[in-house]
Phi, psi and omega in degrees: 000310179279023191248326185295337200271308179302297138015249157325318155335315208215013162243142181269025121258018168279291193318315196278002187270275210278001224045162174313301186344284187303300196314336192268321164304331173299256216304353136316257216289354167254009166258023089332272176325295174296343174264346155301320182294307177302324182266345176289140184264330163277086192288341186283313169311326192282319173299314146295316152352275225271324179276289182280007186266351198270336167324000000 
């Protein structure tokens, strides 16, 4: 996850698709989700969780 985040992060054709803006808040709230994902002792639980409950 955090190599896909890191990715993104740093091509200017994502930045030039979504803007900067957006693009800093995206990679803010999904380097929150992997270092959250990484600290769960349940990864399916962390998922359901986090996904399905909102279903």
């Amino acid at each position: 996850m955090h190599e896909a985040i890191r990715l993104a992060e740093n091509s200017s054709f994502v930045k030039s698709v979504v803007g900067e803006e957006l693009l800093l808040k995206y990679i803010s709230i999904k380097k929150d989700e992997a270092d959250e994902f990484l600290a769960a002792e349940n990864k399916a639980e962390f998922y359901r969780k986090r996904y399905f409950e909102t279903i």
